[in-house]
N, C-alpha and C positions, 0 to 999 in steps of 0.2 A: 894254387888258386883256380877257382871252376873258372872254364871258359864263360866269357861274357855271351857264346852264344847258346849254349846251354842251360841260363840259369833263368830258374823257374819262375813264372811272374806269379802262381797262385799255393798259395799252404794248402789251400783244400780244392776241388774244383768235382762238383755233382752234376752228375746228367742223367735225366729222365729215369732217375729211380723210383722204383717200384716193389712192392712188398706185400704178396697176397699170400694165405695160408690156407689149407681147409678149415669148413668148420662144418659143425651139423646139419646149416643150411645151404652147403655146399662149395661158398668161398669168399672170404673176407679180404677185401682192400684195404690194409694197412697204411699205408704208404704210397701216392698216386703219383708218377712223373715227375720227382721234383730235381727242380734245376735250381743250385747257386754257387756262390766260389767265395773264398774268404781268402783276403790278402796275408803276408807272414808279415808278423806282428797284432794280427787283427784280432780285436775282442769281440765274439758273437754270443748272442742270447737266443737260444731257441725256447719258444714261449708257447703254451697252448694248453686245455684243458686236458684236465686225466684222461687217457686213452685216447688224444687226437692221434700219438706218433711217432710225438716227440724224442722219445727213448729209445724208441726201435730205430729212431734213424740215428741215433748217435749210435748205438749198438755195430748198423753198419760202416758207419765212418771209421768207426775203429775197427772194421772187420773180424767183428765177434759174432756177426752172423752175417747170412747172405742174402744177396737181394734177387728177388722175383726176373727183373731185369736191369738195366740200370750200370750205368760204372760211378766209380768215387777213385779221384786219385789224390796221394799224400804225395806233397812236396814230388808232383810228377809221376808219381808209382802209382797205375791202375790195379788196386788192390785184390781184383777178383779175379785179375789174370795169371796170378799168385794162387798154389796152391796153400792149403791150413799152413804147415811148416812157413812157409816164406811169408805169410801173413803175420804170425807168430814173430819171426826175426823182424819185419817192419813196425811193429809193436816194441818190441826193445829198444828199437836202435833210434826210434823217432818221436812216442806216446808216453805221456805219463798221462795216469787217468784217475780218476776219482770220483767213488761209488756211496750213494744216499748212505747203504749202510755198512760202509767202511772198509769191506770184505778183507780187514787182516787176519791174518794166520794165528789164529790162536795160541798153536804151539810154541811160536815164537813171541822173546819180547818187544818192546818197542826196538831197539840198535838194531834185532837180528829181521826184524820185517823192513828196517829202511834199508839196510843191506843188501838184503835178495837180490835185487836189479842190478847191482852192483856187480853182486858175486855173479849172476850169469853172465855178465859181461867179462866175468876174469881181472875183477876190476882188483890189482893188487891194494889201494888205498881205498877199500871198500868201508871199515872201518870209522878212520880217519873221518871221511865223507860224511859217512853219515853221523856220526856225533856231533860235526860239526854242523848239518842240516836238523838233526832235530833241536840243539841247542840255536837254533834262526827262529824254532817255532815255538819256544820256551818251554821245552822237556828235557833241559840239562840234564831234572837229577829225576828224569823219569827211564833211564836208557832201559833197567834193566824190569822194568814192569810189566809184565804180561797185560794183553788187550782186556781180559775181565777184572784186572785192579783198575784199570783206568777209564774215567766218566766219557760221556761220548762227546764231548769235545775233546781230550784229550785222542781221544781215540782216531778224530778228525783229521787232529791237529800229525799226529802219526801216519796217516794218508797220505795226508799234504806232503810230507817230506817223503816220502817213499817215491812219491809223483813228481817230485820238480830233483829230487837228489842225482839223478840219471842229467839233468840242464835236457831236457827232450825240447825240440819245437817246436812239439802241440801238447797239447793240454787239453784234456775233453772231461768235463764235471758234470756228473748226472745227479739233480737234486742234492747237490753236498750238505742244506743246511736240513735237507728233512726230517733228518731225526734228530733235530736237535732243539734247543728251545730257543724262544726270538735271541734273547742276549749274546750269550752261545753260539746263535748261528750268526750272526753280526760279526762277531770277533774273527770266528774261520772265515768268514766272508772277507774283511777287512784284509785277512793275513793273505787269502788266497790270491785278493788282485794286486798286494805288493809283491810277494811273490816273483807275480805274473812279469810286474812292469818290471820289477828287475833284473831278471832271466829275457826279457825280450820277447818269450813265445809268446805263438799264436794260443788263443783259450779259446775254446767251443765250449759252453753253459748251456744245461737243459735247466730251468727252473717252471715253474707256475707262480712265483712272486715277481710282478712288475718293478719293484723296486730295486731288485736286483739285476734286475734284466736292464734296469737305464743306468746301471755302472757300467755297461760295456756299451763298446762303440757304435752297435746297430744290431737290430732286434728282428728277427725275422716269425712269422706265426705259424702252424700248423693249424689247421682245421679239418674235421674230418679224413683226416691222410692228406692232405692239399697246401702247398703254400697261400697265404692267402696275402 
């Protein structure tokens, strides 16, 4: 059992991050000092128009890219004092994530993409796991289908388990329903935040649909690179 005085009061916890990049005109502000924290178990919606931000800063929450200045720490772990490698292993051991456009492996079919995470874990009932995770998202008799036989909900729906099959603590969603159609993305949406509530994790949501954004517990904006 963790020591009671070690244990972490925040899932996620950001300070005065920043994200500038070159451009033509010399240097763009992405990303301007943003400060917030989100409790473990808590459901966030990151909300904002096309190119406020939004994505670039879930990008760094999950430390798939780097911030200008700024720390972001998971479940206590300042993620940039980490180099790539240990960035990488806190990704495994902690994040399941899900990408607008689905990013599976083509090569592989639906069992062998929910497995992956598994298997680099050495996960001996990698298998087992996942059959039994994509049969939760109703693709019993879909295991052995490759990603271009299967529609993009289906395809979603293969995300989804790949992302919660690992039981990770967070959960980070970037525009999951955008390529999909309203109906379609409803049902993934639906399945996403049971899921959610039954696994416990904390979910960080990027969308630009408000309506999905008031399924989770508090909504915070981007504007112009800026909390607003």
């Amino acid at each position: 059992m963790r020591d009671p005085s070690t244990v972490v009061s925040n899932a996620i916890e950001v300070s005065k991050l920043t994200k500038r990049v070159a451009d033509a005109t010399g240097e763009l502000t992405i990303l301007n000092d943003i400060d917030f924290t989100v409790r473990p178990g808590e459901t966030l919606a990151i909300v904002g128009a096309s190119g406020s931000g939004k994505s670039t800063l879930l990008g760094l929450l999950a430390g798939l890219d780097t911030p200008t200045s700024g720390t972001v720490k998971l479940d206590g772990a300042d993620i940039f004092a980490l180099d790539e490698d240990g960035r990488a292993g806190l990704r495994q051991a902690k994040l399941g994530f899900v990408f607008q456009s689905f990013q599976l492996l083509t090569h592989l079919n639906a069992l062998e993409n929910v497995m992956l995470p598994l298997e680099l874990r050495r996960d001996g009932d990698a298998r087992e796991k996942a059959e039994k995770m994509l049969g939760r998202v109703g693709l019993s008799t879909r295991l052995k289908h490759y990603p271009k036989y299967l529609s993009g909900g289906e395809q979603q729906r293969v995300a989804l388990a790949r992302a919660f099959v690992t039981e990770p603590p967070l959960l980070f969603a970037d525009e999951p329903t955008g390529s999909l159609d309203a109906a379609t993305g409803e049902s993934v949406i639906q399945l996403m935040f049971e899921l959610n509530q039954e696994r416990r994790s904390t979910l960080v949501l990027v969308t630009h649909d408000l309506a999905i954004a008031a399924r989770c517990k508090r909504t915070i904006t981007i504007t112009a690179g800026r909390l607003v």
